[in-house]
DRENLO-555605 format. One line per 2 residues: number of its first residue (from 1); for each residue y, z, x of C-alpha. Coordinates in steps of 0.05 Angstrom, whole numbers, m for minus. Each point is the difference from the previous one (the first is absolute). Layout:
N
NUM	Y,Z,X ~ ... .
***
This chain:
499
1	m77,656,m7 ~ 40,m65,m21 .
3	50,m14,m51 ~ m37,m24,m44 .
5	m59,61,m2 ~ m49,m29,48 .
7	m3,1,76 ~ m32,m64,0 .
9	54,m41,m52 ~ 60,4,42 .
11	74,m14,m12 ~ 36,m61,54 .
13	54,23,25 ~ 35,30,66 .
15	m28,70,m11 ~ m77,m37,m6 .
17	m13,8,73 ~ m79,m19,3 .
19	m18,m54,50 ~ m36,m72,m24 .
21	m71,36,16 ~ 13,37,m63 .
23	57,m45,m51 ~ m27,m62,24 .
25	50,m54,40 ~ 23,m19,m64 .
27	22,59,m23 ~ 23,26,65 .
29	48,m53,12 ~ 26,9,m66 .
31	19,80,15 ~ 26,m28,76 .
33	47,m46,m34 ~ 21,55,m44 .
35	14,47,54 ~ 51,m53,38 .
37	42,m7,m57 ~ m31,m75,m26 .
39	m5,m6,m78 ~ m62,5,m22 .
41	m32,0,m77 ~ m25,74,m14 .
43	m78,2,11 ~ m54,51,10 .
45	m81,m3,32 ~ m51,9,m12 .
47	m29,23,73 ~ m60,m34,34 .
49	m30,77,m1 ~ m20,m25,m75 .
51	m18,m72,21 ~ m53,38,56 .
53	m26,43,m54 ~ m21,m70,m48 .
55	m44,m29,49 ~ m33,m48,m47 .
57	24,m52,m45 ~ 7,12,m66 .
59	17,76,2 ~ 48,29,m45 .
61	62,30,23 ~ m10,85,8 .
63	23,34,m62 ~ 48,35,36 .
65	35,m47,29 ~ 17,m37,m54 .
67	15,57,m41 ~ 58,12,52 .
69	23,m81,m8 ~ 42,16,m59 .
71	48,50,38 ~ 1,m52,49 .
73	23,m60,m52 ~ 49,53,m24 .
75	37,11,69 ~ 5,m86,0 .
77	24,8,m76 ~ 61,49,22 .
79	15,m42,62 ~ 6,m70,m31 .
81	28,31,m69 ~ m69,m42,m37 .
83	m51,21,m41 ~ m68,m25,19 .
85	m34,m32,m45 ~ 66,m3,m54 .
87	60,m24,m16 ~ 57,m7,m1 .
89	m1,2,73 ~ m67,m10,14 .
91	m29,19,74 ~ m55,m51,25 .
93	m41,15,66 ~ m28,m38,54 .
95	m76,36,23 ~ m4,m18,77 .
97	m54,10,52 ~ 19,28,63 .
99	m59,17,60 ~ 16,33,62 .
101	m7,m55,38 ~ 31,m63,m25 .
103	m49,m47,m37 ~ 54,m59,m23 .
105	m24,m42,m67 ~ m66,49,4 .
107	m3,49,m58 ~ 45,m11,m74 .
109	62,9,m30 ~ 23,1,m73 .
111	69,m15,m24 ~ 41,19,m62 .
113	m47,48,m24 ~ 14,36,m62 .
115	22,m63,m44 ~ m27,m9,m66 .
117	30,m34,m68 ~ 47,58,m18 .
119	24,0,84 ~ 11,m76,0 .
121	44,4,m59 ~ 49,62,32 .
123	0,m31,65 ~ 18,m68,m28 .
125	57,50,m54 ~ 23,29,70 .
127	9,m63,51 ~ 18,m49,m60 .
129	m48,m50,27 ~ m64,m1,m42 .
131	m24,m61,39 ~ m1,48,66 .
133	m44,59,m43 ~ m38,m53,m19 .
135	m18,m21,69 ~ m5,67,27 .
137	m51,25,m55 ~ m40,m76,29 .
139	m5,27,67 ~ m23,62,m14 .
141	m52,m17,m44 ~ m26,m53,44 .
143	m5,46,61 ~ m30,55,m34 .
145	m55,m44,m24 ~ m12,m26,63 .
147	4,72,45 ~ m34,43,m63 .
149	m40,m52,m19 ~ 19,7,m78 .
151	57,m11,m45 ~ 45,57,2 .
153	0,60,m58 ~ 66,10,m37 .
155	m4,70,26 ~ 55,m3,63 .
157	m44,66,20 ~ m60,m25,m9 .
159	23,m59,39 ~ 27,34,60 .
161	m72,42,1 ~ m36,m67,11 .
163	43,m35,47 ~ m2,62,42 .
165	m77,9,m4 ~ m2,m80,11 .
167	42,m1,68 ~ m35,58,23 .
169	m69,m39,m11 ~ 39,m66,35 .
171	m20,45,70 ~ m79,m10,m23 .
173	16,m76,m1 ~ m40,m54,36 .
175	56,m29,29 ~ 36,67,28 .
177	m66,27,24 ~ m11,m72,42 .
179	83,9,18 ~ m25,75,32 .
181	m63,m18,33 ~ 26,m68,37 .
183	56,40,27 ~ m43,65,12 .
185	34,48,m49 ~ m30,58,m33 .
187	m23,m3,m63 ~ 13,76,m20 .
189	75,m9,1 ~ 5,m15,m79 .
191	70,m24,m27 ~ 56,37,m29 .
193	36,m29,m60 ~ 70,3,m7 .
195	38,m7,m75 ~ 75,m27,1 .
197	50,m7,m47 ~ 14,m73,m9 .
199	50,m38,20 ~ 7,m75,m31 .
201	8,m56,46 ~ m10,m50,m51 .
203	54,37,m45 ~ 59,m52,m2 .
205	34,m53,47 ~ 27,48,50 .
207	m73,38,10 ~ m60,m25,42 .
209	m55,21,57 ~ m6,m8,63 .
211	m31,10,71 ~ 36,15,70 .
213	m25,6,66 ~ 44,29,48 .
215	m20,m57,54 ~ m33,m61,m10 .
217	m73,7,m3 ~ m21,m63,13 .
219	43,m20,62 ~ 22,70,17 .
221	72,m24,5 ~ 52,61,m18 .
223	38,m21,m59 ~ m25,31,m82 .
225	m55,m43,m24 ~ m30,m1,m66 .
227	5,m34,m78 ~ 44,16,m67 .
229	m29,m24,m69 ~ 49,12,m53 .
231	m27,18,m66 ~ m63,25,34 .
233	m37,65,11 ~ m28,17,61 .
235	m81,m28,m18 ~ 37,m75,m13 .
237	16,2,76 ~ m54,26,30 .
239	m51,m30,m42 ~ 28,m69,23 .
241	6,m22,m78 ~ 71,m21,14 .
243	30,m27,55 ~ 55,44,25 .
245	70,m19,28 ~ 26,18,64 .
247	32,67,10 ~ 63,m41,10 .
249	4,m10,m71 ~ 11,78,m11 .
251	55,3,43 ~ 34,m65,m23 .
253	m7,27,m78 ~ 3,73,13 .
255	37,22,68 ~ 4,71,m10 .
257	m63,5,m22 ~ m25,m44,59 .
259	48,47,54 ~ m34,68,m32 .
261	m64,m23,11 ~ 2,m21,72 .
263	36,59,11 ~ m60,45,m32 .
265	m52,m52,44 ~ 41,21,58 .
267	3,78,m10 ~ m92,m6,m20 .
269	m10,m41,64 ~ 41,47,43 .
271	m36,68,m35 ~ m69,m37,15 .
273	11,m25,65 ~ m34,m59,m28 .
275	13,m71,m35 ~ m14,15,m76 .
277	m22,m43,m62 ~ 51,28,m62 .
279	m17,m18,m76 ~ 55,5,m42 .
281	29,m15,m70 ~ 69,m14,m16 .
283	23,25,m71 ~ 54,m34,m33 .
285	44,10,65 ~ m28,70,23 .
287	m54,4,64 ~ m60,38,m9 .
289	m49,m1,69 ~ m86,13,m25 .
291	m29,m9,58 ~ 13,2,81 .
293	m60,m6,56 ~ m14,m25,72 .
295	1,m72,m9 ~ m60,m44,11 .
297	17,m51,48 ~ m28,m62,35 .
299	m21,4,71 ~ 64,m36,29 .
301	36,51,m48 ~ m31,63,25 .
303	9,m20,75 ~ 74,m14,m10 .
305	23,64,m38 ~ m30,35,45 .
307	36,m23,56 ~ 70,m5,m44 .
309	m10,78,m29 ~ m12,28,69 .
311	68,m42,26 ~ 36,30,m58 .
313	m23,72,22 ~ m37,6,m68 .
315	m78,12,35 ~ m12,17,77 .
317	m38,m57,56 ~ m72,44,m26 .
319	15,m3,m69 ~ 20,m81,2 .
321	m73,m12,36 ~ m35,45,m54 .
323	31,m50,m43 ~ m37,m58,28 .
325	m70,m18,6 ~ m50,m33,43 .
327	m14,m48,m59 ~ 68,m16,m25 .
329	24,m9,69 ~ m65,m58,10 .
331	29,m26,m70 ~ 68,m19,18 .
333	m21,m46,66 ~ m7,m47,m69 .
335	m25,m72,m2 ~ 48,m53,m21 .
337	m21,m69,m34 ~ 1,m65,48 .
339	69,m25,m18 ~ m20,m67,10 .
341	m53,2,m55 ~ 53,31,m55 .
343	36,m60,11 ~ m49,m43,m35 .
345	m25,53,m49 ~ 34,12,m67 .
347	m11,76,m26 ~ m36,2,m66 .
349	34,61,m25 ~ 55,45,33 .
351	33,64,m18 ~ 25,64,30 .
353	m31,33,71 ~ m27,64,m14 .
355	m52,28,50 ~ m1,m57,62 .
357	m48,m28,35 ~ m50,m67,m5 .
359	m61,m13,m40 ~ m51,m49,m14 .
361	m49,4,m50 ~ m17,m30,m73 .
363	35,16,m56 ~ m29,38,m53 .
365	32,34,m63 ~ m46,44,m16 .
367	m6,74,35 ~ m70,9,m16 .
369	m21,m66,30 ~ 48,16,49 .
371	m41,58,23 ~ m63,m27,m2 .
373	12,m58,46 ~ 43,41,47 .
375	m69,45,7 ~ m35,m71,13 .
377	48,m6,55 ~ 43,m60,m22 .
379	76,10,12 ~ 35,1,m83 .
381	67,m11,m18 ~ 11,48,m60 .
383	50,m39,m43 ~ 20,40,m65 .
385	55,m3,m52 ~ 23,67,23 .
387	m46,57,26 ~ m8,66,m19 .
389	m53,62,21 ~ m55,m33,m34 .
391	12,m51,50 ~ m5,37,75 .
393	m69,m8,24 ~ 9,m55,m4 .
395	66,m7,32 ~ m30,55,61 .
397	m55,m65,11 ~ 39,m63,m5 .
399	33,m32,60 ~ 63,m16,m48 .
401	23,16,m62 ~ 47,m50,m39 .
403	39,13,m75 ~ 37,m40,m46 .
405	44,55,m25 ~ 32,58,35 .
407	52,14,51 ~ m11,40,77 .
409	5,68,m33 ~ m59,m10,m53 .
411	m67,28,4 ~ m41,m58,38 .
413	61,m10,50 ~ m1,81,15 .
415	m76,6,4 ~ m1,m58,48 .
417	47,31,38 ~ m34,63,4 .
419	m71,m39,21 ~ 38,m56,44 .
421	m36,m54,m44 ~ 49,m59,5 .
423	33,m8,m67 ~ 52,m52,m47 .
425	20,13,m63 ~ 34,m32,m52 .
427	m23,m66,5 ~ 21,m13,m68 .
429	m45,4,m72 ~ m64,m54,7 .
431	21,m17,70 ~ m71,33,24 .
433	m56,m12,m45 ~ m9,m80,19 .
435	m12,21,73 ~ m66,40,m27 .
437	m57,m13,56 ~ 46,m45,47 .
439	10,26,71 ~ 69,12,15 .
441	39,35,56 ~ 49,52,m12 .
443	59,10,41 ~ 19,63,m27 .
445	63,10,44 ~ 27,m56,m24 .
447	m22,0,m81 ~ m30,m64,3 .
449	m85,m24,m16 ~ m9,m67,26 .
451	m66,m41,m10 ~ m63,5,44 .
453	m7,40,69 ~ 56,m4,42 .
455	2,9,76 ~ 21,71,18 .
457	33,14,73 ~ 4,73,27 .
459	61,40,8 ~ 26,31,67 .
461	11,75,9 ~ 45,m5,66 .
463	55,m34,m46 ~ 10,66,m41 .
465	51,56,25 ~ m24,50,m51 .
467	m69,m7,28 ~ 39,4,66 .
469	37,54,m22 ~ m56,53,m22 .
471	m45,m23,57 ~ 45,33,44 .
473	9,64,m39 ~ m76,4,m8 .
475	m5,m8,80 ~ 61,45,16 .
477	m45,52,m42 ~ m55,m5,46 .
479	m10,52,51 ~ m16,m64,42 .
481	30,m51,m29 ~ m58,m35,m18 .
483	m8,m76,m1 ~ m29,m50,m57 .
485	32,m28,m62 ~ 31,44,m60 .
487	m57,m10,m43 ~ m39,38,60 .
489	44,44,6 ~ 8,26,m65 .
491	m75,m1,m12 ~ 4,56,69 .
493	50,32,m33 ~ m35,13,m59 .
495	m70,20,39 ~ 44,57,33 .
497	22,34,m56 ~ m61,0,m36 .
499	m24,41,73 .
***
């Protein structure tokens, strides 16, 4: 039996000591963090035990499990010193997804939930800053509407039943139940929903969000990688609403801030074995970490942190070619533009490289049209101001996907990532809409369109020592040292096991 009176409404912490099958990954990387010493906001979950049980949309949450939410809220009301739902130190919640297996930009989330009139006003008597009540009180109004699909009660209980009940339905979604079946998930898994104390990024002039990978997911170079939006909550920079500065920014405005977060990256990667993707929020000075998991990652990427984790001792030769597949390995040997054509070609729109690779196809700006001449077999370029899950089957079908606004750590660059489609983003606000219906080429590596179809000249696979690298350990693991490239290799590999 929990904490909070329920075996299924669990308390995050180090003695919470359930696996991701039953808190969800969310959830479960919250408790992990706990348990090595990182600061996390208080939170408890609801497990995916409950999600399994509401196996239709539209099903209300069990009556007693909600009846044991209020001990729950209690336990984050003595931890953060707030009152939820009242002032003067009011306690707002963020409602999160969190599946087993993760599902990124999938399911919903709901910020700053339990505002209302009477909460605006103490939160605006307690920071002194009406103007950032104001504009917390806007976001969470504008995502409840959008994830509950109605304006939000007064009620901050009555609230928090609906949000939960709505992110719980967000696993019944069109778009997560195409995400499960085009990468062969189950469908019985269900989601668990986590509820967190808040923690304001967009508090004052020394608060913000941000995302770090460990490694670079795009080149798979060593070195932190990731974005800082002062002012911001965590949906601004993942959403790709706002284009995010470089990390580099944090450390220049707030070292010490900056040093304890690498150092936290560096004690996660080291606990997983693994390069991870970190959310977190900085509150007027103080670090808080939401969110750690294995880090999607291009096909270059994957290939060389698996070769730089096994030098560092981190993962064993097996585990570094368990790491790398047949079809990431056949993605890297990547085509390159004919450099003499880009000489006389001007780009009609550049931004930043966030999934490589190289495109042609016709522009189109529309997902739905999008999807219906993908099915009529014509290669689309999905150009949109920004993306978001509405936006992925369409994304999963186009040979490119281009955005005006956004940085390499918002939703279209991760999903791209995730399904290798070649993608650029922030091109910059109207950049994208003129090109509607021309064919351009994307050069995705780069972060450059340029006009019309461009001659494409293959890579070379002999030129790469990773490749080199982990074609040896896949041979030296052979009982007979078998010939044939890595991509062969691996695919034998793989058959062997599965005997």
């Amino acid at each position: 039996m929990s904490a909070a009176g329920h075996p299924s409404v669990l308390p995050l912490g180090p003695a919470t000591t359930a696996g991701p099958e039953l808190l969800g990954g969310k959830a479960w990387s919250l408790q992990r963090m706990s348990a090595l010493g990182i600061p996390v906001p208080p939170a408890f979950v609801i497990t995916t035990e409950v999600g399994r049980r509401m196996r239709g949309a539209g099903e209300p949450l069990p009556a007693e499990v909600w009846d044991a939410v209020p001990a729950a809220v209690a336990e984050l009301e003595t931890a953060t010193g707030r009152r939820f739902g009242a002032g003067p130190r009011p306690l707002l919640v963020s409602v999160r997804s969190g599946a087993a297996t993760s599902m990124p930009g999938m399911m919903d989330t709901v910020l700053d939930l339990g505002m209302n009139g009477e909460v605006e006003r103490a939160l605006a008597d307690q920071s002194g800053d009406t103007a950032f009540a104001a504009d917390t009180h806007r976001r969470f109004r504008g995502q409840f509407e959008k994830v509950v699909g109605r304006s939000p009660v007064t009620d901050p209980w009555e609230q928090l039943r609906r949000a939960i009940e709505a992110v719980m339905d967000s696993w019944h979604s069109p778009r997560a139940i195409g995400y499960r079946e085009s990468r062969g998930l189950s469908h019985d898994g269900g989601t668990a929903v986590t509820v967190q104390a808040m923690v304001f990024g967009n508090l004052d002039d020394r608060s913000g969000t941000g995302v770090l990978f460990t490694r670079n997911p795009l080149s798979g170079d060593p070195e932190p990688y990731g974005e800082w939006l002062p002012r911001g909550q965590g949906e601004d920079v993942v959403s790709g609403r706002a284009d995010a500065l470089a990390l580099a920014e944090l450390a220049a405005d707030m070292p010490e801030v900056y040093t304890d977060l690498l150092a936290a990256a560096a004690r996660l990667e080291a606990d997983a074995r693994d390069v991870q993707d970190i959310e977190f929020t900085v509150e007027s000075g103080n670090l808080w970490l939401l969110q750690s998991r294995v880090a999607k990652r291009t096909p270059e990427a994957a290939i060389r942190h698996a070769v730089l984790l096994r030098q560092a001792g981190l993962i064993t030769d097996g585990e570094a070619l368990d790491r790398v597949t047949p079809e990431q390995v056949r993605a890297t040997l990547h085509p390159r533009l004919d450099r003499a054509e880009l000489t006389a070609t001007t780009a009609v729109a550049t931004g930043k490289p966030a999934s490589p690779g190289i495109a042609t196809g016709r522009v189109v700006i529309d997902s739905g049209e999008a999807e219906e001449r993908a099915d009529r077999g014509e290669a689309v370029i999905l150009a949109r101001p920004t993306t978001d899950p509405d936006d992925v089957m369409a994304m999963s079908v186009a040979a490119a996907v281009i955005t005006e606004l956004g940085g390499s750590t918002s939703h279209a660059a991760v999903v791209c990532r995730e399904m290798a489609v070649p993608c650029v983003v922030g091109c910059g606000t109207g950049t994208l809409t003129a090109l509607a219906g021309q064919t351009v080429t994307v050069d995705a590596t780069a972060g450059a369109v340029y006009p019309g179809e461009l001659t494409v000249i293959s890579g070379t696979p002999a030129d790469d020592p990773d490749i080199a690298l982990l074609t040896s350990w896949a041979r030296a693991e052979s009982p007979s040292g078998a010939p044939g490239s890595l991509p062969d290799l691996l695919l034998r590999r793989k058959m062997e096991k599965v005997r």
